[in-house]
C-alpha positions, 0 to 999 in steps of 0.5 A, a space after each residue: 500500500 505504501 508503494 502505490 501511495 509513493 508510486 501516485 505521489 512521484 507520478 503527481 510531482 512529474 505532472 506538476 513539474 512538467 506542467 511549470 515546464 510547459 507554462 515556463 516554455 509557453 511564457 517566454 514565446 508569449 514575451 518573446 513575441 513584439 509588443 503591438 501598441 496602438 498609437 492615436 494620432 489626432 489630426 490637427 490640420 491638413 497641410 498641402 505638402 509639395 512632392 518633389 519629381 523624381 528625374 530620369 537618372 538613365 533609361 534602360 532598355 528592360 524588354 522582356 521577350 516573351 512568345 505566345 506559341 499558341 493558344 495554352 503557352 507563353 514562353 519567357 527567354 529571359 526567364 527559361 520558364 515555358 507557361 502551359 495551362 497557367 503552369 509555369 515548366 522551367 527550361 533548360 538554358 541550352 533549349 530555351 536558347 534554340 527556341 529563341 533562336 527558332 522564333 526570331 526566325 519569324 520572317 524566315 518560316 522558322 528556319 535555322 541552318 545548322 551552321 547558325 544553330 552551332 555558332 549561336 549555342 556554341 561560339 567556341 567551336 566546341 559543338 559537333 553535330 550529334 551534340 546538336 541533334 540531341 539540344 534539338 531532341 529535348 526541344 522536340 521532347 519538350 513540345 512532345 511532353 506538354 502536348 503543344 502541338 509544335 514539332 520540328 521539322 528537319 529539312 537538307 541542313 536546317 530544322 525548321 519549327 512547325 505549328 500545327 495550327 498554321 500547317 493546317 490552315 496553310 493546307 486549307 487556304 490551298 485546298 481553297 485556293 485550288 477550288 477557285 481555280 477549277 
């Protein structure tokens, strides 16, 4: 009987203690935490006060190339990030910069040679062509695996970029155009 009195009574002073642990502990996040005061300010009076202009130290030229591929996705240069469906994909910076390079080739039907594609990406000479034809690969994986309806094309010793949405459009402005002549 004595030991379960002694037995209650160390289990009550362990609950105890870890009881003033626990409010210790609780008190100094409490005091920790910064002190909110409310101040009143009583206005006087309104005063106009004159704003000085800020003057133009240096213009910068902040142009942030962004292409509309098509209907679902945007894609940032300057941020190697792909927007499809609102979900932003990062990029690798070697295919983000052929992508560049392939859009800027607007006026050209998005033709690049294989001679420009190995000057842009590697200045230094130190390309080969099997090091290109794999950077296009995972630019046409990309397109493959967000289902963008974009492939590239490869064509003597260019590549070029298609989009679906102008191949088909180009195919029935023919088949219209055929029909007049008959």
């Amino acid at each position: 009987m004595y030991k379960e009195i002694f037995l209650y009574l160390l289990l009550y002073i362990v609950l105890v203690y870890g009881f003033y642990k626990s409010f210790i502990v609780l008190r100094r996040k409490l005091y920790s935490l910064p002190n909110k005061e409310i101040i009143e300010i009583e206005v006087i009076k309104e005063v106009p006060v004159e704003v000085p202009v800020i003057k133009v130290v240096q213009n910068i030229d902040a142009t942030i190339h962004s292409y509309k591929l098509n209907e679902r996705s945007i894609f940032y240069s300057e941020r190697n990030i792909l927007v499809v469906d609102g979900v932003e994909k990062k990029i690798q910076p070697q295919t983000c910069r052929i992508l560049e390079l392939f859009l800027e080739e607007k006026d050209h039907k998005y033709m690049l040679e294989y001679s420009v594609i190995m000057d842009k990406l590697w200045p230094d000479g130190s390309g080969n062509t099997l090091r290109m034809h794999k950077a296009v690969d995972r630019l046409r994986a990309l397109f493959k695996e967000n289902d963008l309806s974009i492939n590239i094309q490869r064509k003597n010793s260019a590549y070029q970029l298609i989009f679906w949405e102008n191949l088909f459009e180009q195919a029935n402005n023919k088949n219209v155009d055929e029909m007049e002549i008959i």
